[in-house]
Each structure stands twice: as structure tokens, then as C-alpha cells.
N, C-alpha and C positions, 0 to 999 in steps of 0.2 A: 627490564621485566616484561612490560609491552612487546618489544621485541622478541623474546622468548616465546611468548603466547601463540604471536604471531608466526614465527618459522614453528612451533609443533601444529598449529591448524592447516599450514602447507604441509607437512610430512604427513599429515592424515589426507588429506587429498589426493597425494601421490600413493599411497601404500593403499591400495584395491586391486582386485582380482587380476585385473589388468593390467601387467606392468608397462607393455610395448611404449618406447617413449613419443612414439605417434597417438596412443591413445592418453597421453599423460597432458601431454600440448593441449588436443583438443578438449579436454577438459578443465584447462585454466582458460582459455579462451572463450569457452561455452559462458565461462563463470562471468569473463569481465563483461562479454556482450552483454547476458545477460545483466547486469552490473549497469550499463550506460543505456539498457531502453527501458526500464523502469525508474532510470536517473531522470530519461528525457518525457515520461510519461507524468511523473510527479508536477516538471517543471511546466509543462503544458499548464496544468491545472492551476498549481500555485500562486502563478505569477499575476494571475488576476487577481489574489486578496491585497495585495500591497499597493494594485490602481484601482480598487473597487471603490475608492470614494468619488475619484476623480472620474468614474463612468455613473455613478449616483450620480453627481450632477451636471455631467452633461447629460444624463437621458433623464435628469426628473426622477428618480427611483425611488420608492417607498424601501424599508429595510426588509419586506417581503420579497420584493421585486428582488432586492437585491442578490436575498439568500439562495432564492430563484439560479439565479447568474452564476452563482458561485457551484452549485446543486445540482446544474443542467449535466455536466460530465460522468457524476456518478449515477446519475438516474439511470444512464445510458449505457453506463457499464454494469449498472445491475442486470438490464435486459437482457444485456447482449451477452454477457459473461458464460452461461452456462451453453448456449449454443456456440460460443467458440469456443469451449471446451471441447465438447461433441467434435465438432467442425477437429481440431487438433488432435484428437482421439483418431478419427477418419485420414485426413490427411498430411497430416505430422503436422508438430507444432514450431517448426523453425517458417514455415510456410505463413502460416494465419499471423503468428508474431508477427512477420514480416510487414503483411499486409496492414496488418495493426498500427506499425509504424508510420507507415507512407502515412496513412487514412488519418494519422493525430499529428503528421508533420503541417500537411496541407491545409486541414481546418483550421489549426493554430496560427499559420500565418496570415488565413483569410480572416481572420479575428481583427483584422491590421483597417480593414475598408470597411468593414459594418456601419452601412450609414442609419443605423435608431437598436434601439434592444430588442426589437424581435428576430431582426436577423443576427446580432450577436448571441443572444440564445440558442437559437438552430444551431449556429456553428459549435457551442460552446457542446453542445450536444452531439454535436458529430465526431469532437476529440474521443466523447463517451466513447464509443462505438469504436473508436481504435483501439482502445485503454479496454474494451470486453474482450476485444481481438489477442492481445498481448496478456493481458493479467494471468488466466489460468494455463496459459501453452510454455511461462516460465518454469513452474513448480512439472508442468509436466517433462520438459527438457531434462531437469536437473534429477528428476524417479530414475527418464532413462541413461542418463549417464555414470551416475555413483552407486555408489552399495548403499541398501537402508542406514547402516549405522552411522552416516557421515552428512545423512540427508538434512538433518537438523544445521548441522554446522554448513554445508555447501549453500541454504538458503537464506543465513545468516548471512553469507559473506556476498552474496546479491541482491540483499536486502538493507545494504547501507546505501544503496543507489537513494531508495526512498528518502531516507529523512536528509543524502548529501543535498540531494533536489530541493525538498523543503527547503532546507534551511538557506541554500543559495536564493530560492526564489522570493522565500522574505529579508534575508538581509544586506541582498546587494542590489535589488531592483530599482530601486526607490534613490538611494545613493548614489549608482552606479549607472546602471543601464536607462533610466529614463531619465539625466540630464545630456546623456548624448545626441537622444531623439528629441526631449521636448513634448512626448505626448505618452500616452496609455498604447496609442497604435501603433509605433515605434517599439514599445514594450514586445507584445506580440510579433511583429514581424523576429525581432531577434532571434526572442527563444523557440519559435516556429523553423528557423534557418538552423540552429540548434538540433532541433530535432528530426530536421532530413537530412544531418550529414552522419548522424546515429543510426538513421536508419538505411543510409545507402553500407553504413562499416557491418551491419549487422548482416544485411543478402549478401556480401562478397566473403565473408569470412567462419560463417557460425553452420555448421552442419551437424545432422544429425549421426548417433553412434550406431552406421552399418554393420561394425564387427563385432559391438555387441549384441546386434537383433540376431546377428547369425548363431551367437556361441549358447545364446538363452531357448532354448525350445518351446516356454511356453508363447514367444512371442511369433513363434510358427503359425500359429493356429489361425485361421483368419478372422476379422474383425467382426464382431456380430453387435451390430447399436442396440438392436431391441436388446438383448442379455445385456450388456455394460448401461442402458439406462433402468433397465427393472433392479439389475444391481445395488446399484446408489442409490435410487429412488426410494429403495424399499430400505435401507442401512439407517436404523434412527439413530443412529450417531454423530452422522452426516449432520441430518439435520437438528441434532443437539450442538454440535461445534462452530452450523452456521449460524444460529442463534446466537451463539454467544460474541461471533464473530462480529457481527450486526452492532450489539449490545456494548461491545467493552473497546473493540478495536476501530470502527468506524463510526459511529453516532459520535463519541469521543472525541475521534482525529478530528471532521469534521467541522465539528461547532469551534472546537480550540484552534484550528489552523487559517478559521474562516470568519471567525467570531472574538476571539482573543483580541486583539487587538484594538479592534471595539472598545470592546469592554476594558482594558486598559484607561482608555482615554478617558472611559465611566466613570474611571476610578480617580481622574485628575493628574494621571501622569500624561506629559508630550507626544507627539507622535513618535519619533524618533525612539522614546524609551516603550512606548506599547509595542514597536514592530522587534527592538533587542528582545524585549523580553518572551515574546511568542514564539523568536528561532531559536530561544534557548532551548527549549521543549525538543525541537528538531532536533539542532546537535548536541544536545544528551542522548539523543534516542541513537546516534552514529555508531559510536562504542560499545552501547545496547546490545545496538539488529547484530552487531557483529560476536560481542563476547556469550550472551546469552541463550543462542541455539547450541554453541560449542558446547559450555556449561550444561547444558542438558544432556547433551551426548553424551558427556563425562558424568555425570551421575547415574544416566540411564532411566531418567523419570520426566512425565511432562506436566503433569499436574501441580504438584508443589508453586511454580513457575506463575501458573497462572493463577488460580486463587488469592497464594500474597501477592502477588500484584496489582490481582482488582480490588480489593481492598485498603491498600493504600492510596490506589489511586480514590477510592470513593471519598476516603479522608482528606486527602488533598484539596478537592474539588470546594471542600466546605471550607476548609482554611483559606482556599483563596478570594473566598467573600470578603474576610474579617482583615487581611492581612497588607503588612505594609511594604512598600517599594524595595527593600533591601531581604525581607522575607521571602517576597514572590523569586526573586532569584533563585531562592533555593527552592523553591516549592516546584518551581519550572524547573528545575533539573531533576528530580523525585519524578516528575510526574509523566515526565518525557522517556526517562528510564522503565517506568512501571507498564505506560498504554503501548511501549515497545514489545515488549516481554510475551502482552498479548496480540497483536498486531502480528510476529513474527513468526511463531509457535501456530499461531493456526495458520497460516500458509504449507507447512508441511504437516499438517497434524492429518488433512484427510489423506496423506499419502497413505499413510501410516494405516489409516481406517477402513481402506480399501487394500486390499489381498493382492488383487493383479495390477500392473502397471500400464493395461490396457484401460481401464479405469479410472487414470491415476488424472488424466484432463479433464473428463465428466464430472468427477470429485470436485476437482478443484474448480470447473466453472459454477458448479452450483450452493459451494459454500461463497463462491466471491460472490457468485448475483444475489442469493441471501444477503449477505454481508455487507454488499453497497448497496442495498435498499434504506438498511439502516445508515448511512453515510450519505444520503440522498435526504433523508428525510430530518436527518439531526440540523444542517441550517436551517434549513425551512421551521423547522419548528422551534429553533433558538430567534427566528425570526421574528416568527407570529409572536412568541411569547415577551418579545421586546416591543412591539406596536400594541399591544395590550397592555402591557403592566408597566412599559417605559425605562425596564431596567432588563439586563441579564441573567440577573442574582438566581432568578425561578430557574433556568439552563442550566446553570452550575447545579443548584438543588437538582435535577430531573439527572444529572451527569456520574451525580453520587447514589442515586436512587437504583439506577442502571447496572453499576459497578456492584454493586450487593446484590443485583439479580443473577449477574454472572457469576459468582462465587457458587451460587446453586448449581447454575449449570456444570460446572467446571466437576462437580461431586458426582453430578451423573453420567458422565462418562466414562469410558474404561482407560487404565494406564496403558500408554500405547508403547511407552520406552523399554529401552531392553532389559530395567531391573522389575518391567512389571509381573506381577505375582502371577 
């Protein structure tokens, strides 16, 4: 049956305007590249929740400090996100991506000699700033290569890189890759080494679709920033969907990818079962990023999707205060499934929201830098509110509180899918 699913989502990738089987190729290629540098941008990030104890104390870290460490990447890729949009909008986005890559391979590895937390910070912060580089120049690759209708489903299927990332970087780290080295800096060098052999596969192989700028004429026209920023700026949809982006998909991811685990041990399970159980969340969410933008395309609607999702996700949140070791299993799978749903959906949702596909990187930088502000700010403040109150339990509440703000939002937006009214 899986199978099945699987060869009809390839025969909707192949079957577009463009049959030539040169532009069929570089369209699975686009896919997997795409595929393996938001694989290696996750794993940048991740791989520091699984040694963040073991750098708490070797640098002395308050659980502020900590969430700090963990927080420094998105802060930096909120910044930077909407001006490498721009930046990809101007100078194509296989370029900036590129660049993105080098800039999060190199910092990652120098994460390996950081002698105290300030200078692991900077760096932690400087993956930021490759990860702003890459984040919106994907969703902008994949406008220009596929037809709207399939755009849901092509972003799904480079959107399992994330939670593959995840979940590798919490549940083989710890077991696997740092009893070879011995340290947390061993950690870093690896998946830094990781991530410049993705990014030398990416400049040799990933090019942009010439023969489609040629055959589309609005793509004639030349590029005017001032018009593509008054555009989006002024589209309050835009900034309704990064709102909720903020809201349901990243203050969420966050705190659970960064914090979860924590909070596990709060609860009196071992280390070993708090890190199982956090990438469970991850890979539930694999099958998610992949079956759930398809399933949208095949209804033609994008709303439904995300509402019950934030909604059960709110409910989750609160069950997982009260609930027990054999519970949580299922709860992390529900919950990994549902913060997927919305996590995924809005990465193509501003394609959708904007008209032209000259747009299509401005959009998307500026609902990611929205987006990871809220994902910036969600440890920090699952942080502060565990130095204060000494538990996590207020996070979770603050996490279900959030997910009910999003279901408003999700009502003021328009249905962007093909059966919208």
C-alpha cells in the first residue's frame, strides 16, 4: 500500500508541462538535493540538544544560558531569512543556498575548538546565518521548478530531510557518534564534516530551471526589489500565516526538540528513555512531511489540515503533564504527526499567497524570519520559565495556549488550494 502511494507521488512529479526527460531528471535531483541540505541544516542544529548537558557542565550553564546555546541558530536565522530571500529573489536561489551551506558547514565544525560559551555561541549563531541563507531559497527552487498543483506534494517530499535530521541527531548521537570521540567536540566535528560533503554534492550538481525561465514570459520581465518588497510587505496574509508559523510550527518544534528531554527526566524516566521518546515526535513527523502535503493536493484544500492539527496538538500538550511512560509513546506520535502538518503546509502556503514567482523567495524569507523568531524565543522562554518555577509544566501550558491562538488564525486566511471557493 505504502508502495503504491509512493510510485503515484512520482508519476505526479513526472507528469508537468514539461515532459523532456532532461527536465524530468533535474527535477528529481532538485528534489533530493534539496532533500540532503535541510537534512544537513537540521542536523547542524540538533545535535547540540543530545550534548547540551555535557556543555552545561563543562561551561557552568544556568538552563537560561543554556536555552541561549540551543536558540542562538534561530535567532540568526530569523534575521537573516528574509534578506536571503531577497538576496535569492535577485540572484537565484541555488547560489545563496550554496553559500548557506559552506557558511553552516564551517561554523559547525569550528563548534569542535570553542574554548568557553561565548565563543560557542557566536558560532552557534553563525550556522544561524547559513540556515537564513538556505531556508527560504528551497521553497523558492521548488515554485520554480514544478507546476502550482504538485507544489504542496514536491515540498513534502524535501521536507522529510527535517525531521530524517532530527531524529538521527537525537537518537544516534549519544549512542553512536560520541562514544567514537569521547567528547561533545567530536560530536560537532562529525556532523560539520557531514555537512560540507552536502554541500560540495549540492554546487556540483543542483542547477537552476533555464528552459523553464525561457518558455514562462512573465519571468521576462526584469526584476524590480522595490515592487516584490511593497508586494509581500503590504499582503496581510503573509503576515497572518507567519504569525501562525511563529505560533504552532516553531515556538512548538523548539521547546519539544530542545526541552523535551529535560522535561522527560522531570518526569522520572532515564536518560536513554527521555532522548527515545523526543525522536519519536521526529520520526512520526517523516511519514507526516511526506503523506500530508500529497493529501492536500488530493483534496485541494489547506485549511482543514491545519486547524485540526493545532488543536489536537493543544490537547496533547496538556496530556502530556498528567501522563504516563507507555502513554507518552502515543502521545509523541499524535503530536509529531499533528506540529508536522503545520510546520509543512506553511512552507508552501506563501507560494500560494503570492501571485508571481518572482516573489515566491521574499515570501518565503519573510514568513521564515517571522517564524523563527517565534522558534528563537520558545527556548528561551521555556527556559526562564524553568529557573522561575523549577518545572516545565507552565511551557507545556504556554504550548497549548499557543495552539488555540493558531486555530484563529488558520480561520483568517483565505483557502489557497485548488477546491477553494
Amino acid at each position: 500500500m505504502l508502495g503504491k502511494k509512493v510510485r503515484n507521488i512520482i508519476r505526479e512529479i513526472n507528469h508537468c508541462e514539461i515532459m523532456e526527460p532532461a527536465i524530468i531528471n533535474k527535477r528529481i535531483i532538485t528534489l533530493i538535493c534539496a532533500w540532503l541540505l535541510i537534512f544537513a541544516a537540521y542536523i547542524s542544529v540538533l545535535c547540540v540538544s543530545p550534548v547540551l548537558y555535557l556543555i552545561i557542565g563543562e561551561f557552568k550553564l544556568t538552563a537560561s544560558k543554556a536555552g541561549l546555546l540551543f536558540s542562538a541558530p534561530v535567532i540568526t536565522l530569523a534575521l537573516v531569512a528574509f534578506i536571503g530571500g531577497v538576496w535569492g529573489d535577485i540572484l537565484g536561489p541555488r547560489k545563496i543556498a550554496g553559500i548557506g551551506a559552506i557558511l553552516t558547514g564551517l561554523s559547525s565544525v569550528l563548534r569542535g575548538i570553542a574554548p568557553n560559551f561565548l565563543i560557542l555561541l557566536i558560532l552557534n549563531l553563525i550556522v544561524g546565518v547559513g540556515w537564513g541563507l538556505i531556508f527560504p531559497n528551497l521553497p523558492k527552487l521548488i515554485r520554480l521548478w514544478f507546476p502550482n498543483r504538485i507544489i504542496g506534494t514536491a515540498t513534502g517530499i524535501y521536507s522529510t530531510g527535517v525531521f530524517v535530521g532530527c531524529t538521527i541527531a537525537l537518537a544516534i548521537t549519544i549512542p553512536f557518534i560520541f562514544p567514537i570521540f569521547g567528547s561533545w567536540r567530536g560530536v560537532f566535528y562529525f556532523w560539520g564534516a557531514i555537512v560540507f560533503i552536502i554541500a560540495a554534492i549540492w554546487w556540483l550538481v543542483v542547477r537552476e530551471p533555464d528552459l523553464i525561465e525561457k518558455k514562462d514570459n512573465k519571468l521576462e520581465q526584469p526584476y524590480n526589489l522595490k515592487l516584490s518588497l511593497l508586494t509581500v510587505i503590504k499582503n496581510k496574509n503573509i503576515w497572518i500565516c507567519a504569525i501562525f508559523f511563529a505560533l504552532a510550527a516553531n515556538i512548538t518544534f523548539y521547546i519539544v526538540t530542545g526541552w523535551f528531554p529535560t522535561f522527560f527526566i522531570e518526569k522520572g524516566f532515564n536518560t536513554n528513555s527521555a532522548g527515545i521518546l523526543t525522536s519519536i515526535i521526529t520520526f512520526a513527523s517523516i511519514p507526516a512531511v511526506f503523506f500530508i502535503p500529497f493529501a492536500s493536493d488530493k483534496v485541494g484544500l489547506r485549511k482543514p489540515f491545519l486547524w485540526i492539527s493545532s488543536i489536537i496538538a493543544a490537547i496533547l500538550f496538556i496530556a502530556t503533564i498528567f501522563s504516563s511512560f507507555a502513554v507518552d509513546i502515543i502521545i509523541m506520535i499524535f503530536l509529531g504527526i499533528s506540529l508536522t502538518a503545520s510546520y509543512v503546509i506553511s512552507l508552501f502556503l506563501p507560494l500560494e499567497l503570492v501571485k508571481s514567482k518572482e516573489n515566491a523567495g521574499t515570501a518565503s524569507g519573510l514568513i521564515i524570519s517571522i517564524g523563527y523568531i517565534g522558534g528563537a524565543l520558545g527556548p528561551l522562554i521555556a527556559g526562564f520559565l524553568k529557573d522561575i518555577m523549577g518545572t516545565l509544566k507552565p511551557a507545556l501550558i504556554m504550548l497549548a495556549v499557543l495552539m488555540v491562538i493558531s486555530v484563529v488564525l488558520v480561520f483568517l486566511l483565505p483557502e489557497t488550494g485548488s477546491k477553494k471557493v
